[in-house]
C-alpha positions in Angstrom: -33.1 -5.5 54.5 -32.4 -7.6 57.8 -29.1 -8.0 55.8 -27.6 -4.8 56.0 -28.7 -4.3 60.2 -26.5 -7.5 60.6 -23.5 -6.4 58.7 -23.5 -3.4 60.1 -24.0 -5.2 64.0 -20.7 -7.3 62.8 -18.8 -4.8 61.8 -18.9 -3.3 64.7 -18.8 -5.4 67.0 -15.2 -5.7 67.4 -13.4 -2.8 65.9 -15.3 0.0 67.1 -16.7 2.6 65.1 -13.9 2.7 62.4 -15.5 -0.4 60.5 -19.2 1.3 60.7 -17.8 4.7 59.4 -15.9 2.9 56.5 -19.0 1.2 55.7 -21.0 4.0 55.6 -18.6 5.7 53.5 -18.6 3.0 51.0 -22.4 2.3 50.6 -22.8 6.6 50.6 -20.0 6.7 47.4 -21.6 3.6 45.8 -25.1 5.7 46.1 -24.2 8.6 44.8 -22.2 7.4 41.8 -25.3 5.7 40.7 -27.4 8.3 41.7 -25.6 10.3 39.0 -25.9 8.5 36.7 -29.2 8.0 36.8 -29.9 11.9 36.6 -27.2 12.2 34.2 -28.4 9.5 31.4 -31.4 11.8 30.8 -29.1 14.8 29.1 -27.8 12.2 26.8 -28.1 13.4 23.0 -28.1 10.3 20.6 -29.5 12.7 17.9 -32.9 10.7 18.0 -34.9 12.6 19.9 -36.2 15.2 17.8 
């Protein structure tokens, strides 16, 4: 993930912390919104698992 370390350099490079923290923020959200759903898609009932 070289990727990431280099957006992250970028970002703030110029702007000082503000663009790190907001990036940070964003990528945390974006984790945890699929982190619930993959806990929640298991208490699912589609009535076919008897």
């Amino acid at each position: 993930m070289p990727h990431i370390a280099i957006t992250l350099a970028a970002a703030s490079a110029d702007q000082g912390p503000g663009a790190t923290l907001r990036l940070v923020l964003l990528v945390s959200i974006v984790g945890a919104v699929l982190l619930a759903w993959f806990l929640l898609r298991g208490y699912r009932n589609n009535d076919d698992n008897d």
